[in-house]
C-alpha positions in Angstrom: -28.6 -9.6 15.7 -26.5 -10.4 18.8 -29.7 -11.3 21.0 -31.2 -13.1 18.0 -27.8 -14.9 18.0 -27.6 -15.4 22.2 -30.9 -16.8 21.9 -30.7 -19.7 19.1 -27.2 -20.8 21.3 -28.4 -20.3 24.8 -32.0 -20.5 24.7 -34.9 -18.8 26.2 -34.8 -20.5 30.0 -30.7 -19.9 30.4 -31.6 -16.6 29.2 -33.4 -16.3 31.9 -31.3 -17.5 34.8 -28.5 -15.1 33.0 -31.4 -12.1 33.3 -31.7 -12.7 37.2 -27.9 -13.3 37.6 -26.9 -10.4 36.5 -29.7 -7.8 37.6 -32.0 -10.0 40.3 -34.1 -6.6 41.4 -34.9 -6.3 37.2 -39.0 -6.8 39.0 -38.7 -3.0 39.9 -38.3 -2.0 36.3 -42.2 -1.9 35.8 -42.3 0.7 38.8 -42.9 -1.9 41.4 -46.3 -4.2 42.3 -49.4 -3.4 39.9 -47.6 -1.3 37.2 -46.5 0.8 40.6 -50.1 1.6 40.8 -50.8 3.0 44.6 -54.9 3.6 44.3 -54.8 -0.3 42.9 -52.6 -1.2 45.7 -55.3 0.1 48.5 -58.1 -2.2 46.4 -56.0 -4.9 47.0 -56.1 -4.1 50.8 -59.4 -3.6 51.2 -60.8 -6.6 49.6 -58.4 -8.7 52.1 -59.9 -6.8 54.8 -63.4 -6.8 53.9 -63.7 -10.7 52.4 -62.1 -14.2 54.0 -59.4 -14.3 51.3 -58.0 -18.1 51.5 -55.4 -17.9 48.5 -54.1 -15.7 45.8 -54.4 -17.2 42.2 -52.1 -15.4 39.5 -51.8 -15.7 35.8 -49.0 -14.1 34.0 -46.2 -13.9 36.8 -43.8 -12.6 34.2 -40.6 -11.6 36.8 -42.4 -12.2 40.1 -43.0 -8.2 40.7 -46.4 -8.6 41.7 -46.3 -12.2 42.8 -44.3 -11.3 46.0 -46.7 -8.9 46.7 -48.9 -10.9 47.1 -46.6 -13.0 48.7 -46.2 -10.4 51.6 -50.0 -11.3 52.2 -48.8 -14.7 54.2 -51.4 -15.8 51.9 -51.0 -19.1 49.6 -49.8 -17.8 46.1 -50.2 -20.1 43.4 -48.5 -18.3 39.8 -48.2 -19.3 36.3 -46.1 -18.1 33.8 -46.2 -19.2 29.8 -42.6 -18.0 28.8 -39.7 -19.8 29.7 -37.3 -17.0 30.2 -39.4 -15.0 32.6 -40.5 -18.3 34.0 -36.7 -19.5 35.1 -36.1 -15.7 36.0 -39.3 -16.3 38.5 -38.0 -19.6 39.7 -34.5 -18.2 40.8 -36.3 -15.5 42.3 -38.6 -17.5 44.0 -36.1 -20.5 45.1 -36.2 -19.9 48.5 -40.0 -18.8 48.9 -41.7 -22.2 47.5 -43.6 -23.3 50.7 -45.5 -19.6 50.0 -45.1 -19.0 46.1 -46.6 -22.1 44.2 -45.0 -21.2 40.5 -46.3 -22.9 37.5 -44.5 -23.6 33.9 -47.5 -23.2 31.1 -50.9 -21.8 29.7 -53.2 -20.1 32.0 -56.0 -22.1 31.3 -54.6 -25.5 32.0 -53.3 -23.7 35.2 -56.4 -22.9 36.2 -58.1 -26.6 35.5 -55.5 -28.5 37.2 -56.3 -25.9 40.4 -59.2 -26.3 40.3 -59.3 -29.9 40.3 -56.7 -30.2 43.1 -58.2 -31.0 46.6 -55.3 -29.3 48.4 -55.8 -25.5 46.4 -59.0 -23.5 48.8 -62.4 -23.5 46.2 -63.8 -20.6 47.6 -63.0 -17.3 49.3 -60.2 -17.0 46.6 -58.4 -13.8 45.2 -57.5 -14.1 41.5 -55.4 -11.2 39.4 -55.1 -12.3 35.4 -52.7 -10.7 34.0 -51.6 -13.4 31.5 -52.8 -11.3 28.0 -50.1 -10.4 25.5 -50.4 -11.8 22.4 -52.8 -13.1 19.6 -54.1 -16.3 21.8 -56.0 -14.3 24.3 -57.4 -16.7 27.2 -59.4 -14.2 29.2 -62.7 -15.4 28.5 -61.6 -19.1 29.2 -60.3 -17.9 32.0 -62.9 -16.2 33.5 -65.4 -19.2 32.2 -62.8 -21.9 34.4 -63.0 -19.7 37.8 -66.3 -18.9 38.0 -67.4 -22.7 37.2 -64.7 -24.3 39.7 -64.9 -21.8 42.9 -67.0 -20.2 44.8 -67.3 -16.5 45.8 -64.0 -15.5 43.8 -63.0 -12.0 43.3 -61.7 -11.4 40.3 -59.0 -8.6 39.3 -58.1 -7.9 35.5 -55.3 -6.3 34.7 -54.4 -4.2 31.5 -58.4 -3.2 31.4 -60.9 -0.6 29.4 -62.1 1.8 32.3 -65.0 3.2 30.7 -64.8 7.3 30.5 -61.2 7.4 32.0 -57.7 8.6 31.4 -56.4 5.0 32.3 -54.3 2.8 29.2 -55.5 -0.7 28.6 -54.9 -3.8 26.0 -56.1 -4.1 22.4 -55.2 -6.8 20.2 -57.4 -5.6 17.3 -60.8 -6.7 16.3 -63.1 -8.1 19.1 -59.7 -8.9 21.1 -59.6 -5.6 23.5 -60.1 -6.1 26.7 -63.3 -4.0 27.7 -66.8 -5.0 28.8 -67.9 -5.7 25.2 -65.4 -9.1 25.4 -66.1 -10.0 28.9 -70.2 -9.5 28.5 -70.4 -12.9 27.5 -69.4 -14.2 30.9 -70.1 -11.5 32.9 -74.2 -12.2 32.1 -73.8 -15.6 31.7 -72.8 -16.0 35.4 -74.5 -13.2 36.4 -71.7 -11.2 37.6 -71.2 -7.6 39.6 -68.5 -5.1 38.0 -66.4 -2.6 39.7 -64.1 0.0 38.6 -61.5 2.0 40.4 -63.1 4.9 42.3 -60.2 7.5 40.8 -59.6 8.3 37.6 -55.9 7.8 36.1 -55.3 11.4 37.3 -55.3 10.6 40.7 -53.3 7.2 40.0 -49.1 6.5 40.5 -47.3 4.6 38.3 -48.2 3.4 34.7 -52.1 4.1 35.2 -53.0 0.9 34.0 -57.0 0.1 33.8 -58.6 -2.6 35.5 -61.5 -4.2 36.8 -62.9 -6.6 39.7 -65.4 -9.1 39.3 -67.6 -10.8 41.6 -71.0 -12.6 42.1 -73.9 -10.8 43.5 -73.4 -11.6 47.3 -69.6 -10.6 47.0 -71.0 -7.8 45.5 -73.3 -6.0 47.7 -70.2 -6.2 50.2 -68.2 -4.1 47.4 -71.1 -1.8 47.8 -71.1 -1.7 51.4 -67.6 -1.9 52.3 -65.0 -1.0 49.8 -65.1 2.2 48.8 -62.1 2.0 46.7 -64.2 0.7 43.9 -67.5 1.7 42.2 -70.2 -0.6 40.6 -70.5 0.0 37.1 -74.4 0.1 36.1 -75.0 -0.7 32.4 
């Protein structure tokens, strides 16, 4: 009752600001970048190494965790987050890194449009981790529908995912709305697309052994095959 009560008077954004005020390392509470996630961490670094990565696209900053991960990169980061506490949380955060971290206020897919139409954001060669799923109004589809329309040769990381035959945890928002191949098939034959899982199973994972998955087109692809042997084509 006293946080229903702190939010009706202060509101969700001063909530925020108060958040990173009074604990500004609260980021490390999910174990650190990628759910703390090591293996995922080395994917990360291999498809840097292995592909001309121009920018880092990122939906769902929530406290910025991740986002100065990627930050690290010296890579462009452009960042969106929906909710306006972890949003003004990110902003403090990030107050003194905008000329790297590009943060965003709003829906994903919007975020994406407007980046896509902008002449100053790289359309191709670009690294993109969604991570923007949490509730009823899932816009992964959309998502995946805007960046493979507006850029070429993005790689495409999803967060929160159905590895198929693994230990790893993963979203489900009930009927039709879990994120697995079975709601991504649409796009993923549509724009004829490769799929790659992690090359470990959660056993061999750190952290909260979140699923995920990486996305590419064909070309991209045969270098996955080739080159990074953190990840494994899936064959249907």
């Amino acid at each position: 009752m006293i946080k229903d009560a702190a939010k009706r008077i202060l509101g969700e954004t001063a909530l925020g600001w108060l958040d990173f005020m009074r604990n500004p390392n609260m980021p490390a509470s999910w174990g650190g970048p990628f759910n703390g996630q090591k293996f995922r961490q080395r994917v990360l670094f291999d498809i840097l190494y292995y592909f001309p990565i121009k920018a880092i696209i990122e939906t769902g900053t929530f406290r910025g965790t991740t986002t100065a991960f990627f930050a690290a990169t010296s890579l462009p980061v452009y960042t969106t987050e929906f909710h306006p506490r972890y949003f003004s949380y990110s902003r403090l955060h990030f107050l003194f890194n905008r000329n790297a971290i590009h943060l965003y206020k709003g829906d994903s897919r919007p975020f994406l449009r407007r980046l896509g139409d902008d002449p100053s954001v790289p359309k191709g060669d670009v690294f993109f981790y969604l991570d923007a799923h949490w509730g009823a109004d899932l816009p992964l589809r959309e998502e995946l529908e805007i960046i493979f329309s507006k850029w070429e040769r993005p790689i495409v990381m999803i967060d929160d995912f159905c590895v198929p035959g693994s230990g790893y945890t993963f979203d489900d928002y009930g009927p039709q709305k879990a994120l697995n191949l079975d709601y991504i098939n649409p796009v993923v034959t549509a724009k004829r697309l490769s799929v790659f899982f992690p090359a470990v199973d959660a056993s061999q994972e750190t952290g909260s052994k979140r699923g995920s998955v990486v996305l590419c087109g064909e070309t991209s692809g045969l270098t996955m095959d080739a080159k990074v042997k953190t990840l494994v084509r899936h064959s249907s």
